[in-house]
C-alpha positions in Angstrom: 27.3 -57.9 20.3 27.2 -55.6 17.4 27.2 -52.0 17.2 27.0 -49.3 14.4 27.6 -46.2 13.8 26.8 -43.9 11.3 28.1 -40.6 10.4 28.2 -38.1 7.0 24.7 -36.8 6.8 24.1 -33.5 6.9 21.8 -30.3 5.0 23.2 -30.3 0.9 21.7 -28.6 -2.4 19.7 -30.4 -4.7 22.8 -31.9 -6.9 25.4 -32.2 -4.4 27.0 -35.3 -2.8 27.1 -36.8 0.7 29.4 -39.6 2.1 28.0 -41.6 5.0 29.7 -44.1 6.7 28.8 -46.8 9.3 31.5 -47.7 11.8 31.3 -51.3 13.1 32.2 -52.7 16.5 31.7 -56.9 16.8 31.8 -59.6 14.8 30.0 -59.2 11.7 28.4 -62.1 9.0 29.9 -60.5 6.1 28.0 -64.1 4.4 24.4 -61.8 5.2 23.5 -58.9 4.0 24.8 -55.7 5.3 23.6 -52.3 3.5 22.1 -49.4 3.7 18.0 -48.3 4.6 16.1 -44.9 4.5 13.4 -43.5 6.6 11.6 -40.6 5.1 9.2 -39.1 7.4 5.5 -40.4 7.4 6.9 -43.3 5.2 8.0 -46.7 5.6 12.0 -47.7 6.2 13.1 -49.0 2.8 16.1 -50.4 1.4 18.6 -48.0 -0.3 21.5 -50.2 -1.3 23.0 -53.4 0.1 25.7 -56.2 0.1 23.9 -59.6 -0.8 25.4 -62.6 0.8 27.0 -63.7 -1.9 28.7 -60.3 -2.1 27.5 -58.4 -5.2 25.6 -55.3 -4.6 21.8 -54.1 -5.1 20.0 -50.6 -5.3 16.7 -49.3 -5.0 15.6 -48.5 -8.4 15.7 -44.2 -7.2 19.3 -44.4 -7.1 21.5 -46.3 -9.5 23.9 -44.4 -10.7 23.8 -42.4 -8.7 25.0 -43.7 -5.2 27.7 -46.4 -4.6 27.9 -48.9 -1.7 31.2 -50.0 -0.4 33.0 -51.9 2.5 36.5 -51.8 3.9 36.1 -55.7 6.0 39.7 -54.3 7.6 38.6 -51.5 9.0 35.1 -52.6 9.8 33.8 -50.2 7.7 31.4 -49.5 5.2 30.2 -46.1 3.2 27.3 -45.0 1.0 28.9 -42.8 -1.5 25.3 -40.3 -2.5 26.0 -38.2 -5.8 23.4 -36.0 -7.7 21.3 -36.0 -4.6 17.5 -34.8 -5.0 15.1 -33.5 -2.6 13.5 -37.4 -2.6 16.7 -38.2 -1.2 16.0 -36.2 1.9 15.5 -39.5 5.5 17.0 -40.7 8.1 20.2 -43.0 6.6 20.6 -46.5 8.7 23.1 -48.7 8.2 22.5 -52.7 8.8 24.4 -55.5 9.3 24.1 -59.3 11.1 26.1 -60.6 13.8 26.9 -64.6 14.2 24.0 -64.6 17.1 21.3 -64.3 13.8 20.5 -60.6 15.2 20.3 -58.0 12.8 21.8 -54.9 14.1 20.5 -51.2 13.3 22.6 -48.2 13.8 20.9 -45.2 15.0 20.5 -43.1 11.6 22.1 -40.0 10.5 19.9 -37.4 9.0 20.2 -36.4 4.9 18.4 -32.8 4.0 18.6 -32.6 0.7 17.4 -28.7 -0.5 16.1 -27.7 -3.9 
C-alpha cells in the first residue's frame, strides 16, 4: 500500500514561486513514472512534470523553465519546484507514483492560487 502526501500550495502573486512536495509512505516503482498532475477547475487533469521510467524528466510545454521536478529516493520524497508562476498556473497540484501491486497511487492535491 501506497500513500501520498502533498503539501506547499498556497495563494502567491503573479511571478512568485511555490515549493510542493509529496511525502511518500510504501514501496514505490521508482522504474514507473512518478510526477506531478494539475486540475484546473472545469478542466481536465493534465500532466505537469514527471520522472519517466528510465529516469530523465518531462514537462508540459506551459512550464519549462520555469518549474523543476525532483526526488530525494532516501527520504521518500519528491518536490515540484514552481518559479515565475502565472495566473494559468492556478489547480489543484497531485502528485503520482506506482506501487509493486501495478496500482497507481494519487495523493489528495494541494491547492495553487496564483493572483495577477
Amino acid at each position: 500500500q501506497v500513500q501520498l502526501v502533498e503539501s506547499g500550495g498556497g495563494l502567491v502573486q503573479a511571478g512568485g514561486s511555490l515549493r510542493l512536495s509529496c511525502a511518500a509512505t510504501g514501496s514505490i516503482r521508482s522504474s514507473k513514472d512518478m510526477g506531478w498532475y494539475r486540475q484546473a477547475p472545469g478542466k481536465q487533469r493534465e500532466l505537469v512534470a514527471t520522472f519517466t521510467s528510465i529516469g530523465s524528466t518531462m514537462y508540459v510545454e506551459s512550464v519549462k523553465g520555469r518549474f523543476t521536478i525532483s526526488r530525494d529516493s532516501a527520504k521518500n520524497m519528491m518536490y515540484l519546484q514552481m518559479n515565475s508562476l502565472k495566473p494559468e498556473d492556478t489547480a489543484v497540484y497531485f502528485c503520482t507514483a506506482w506501487g509493486w501491486n501495478e496500482v497507481r497511487y494519487w495523493g489528495q492535491g494541494t491547492q495553487v492560487i496564483v493572483s495577477s
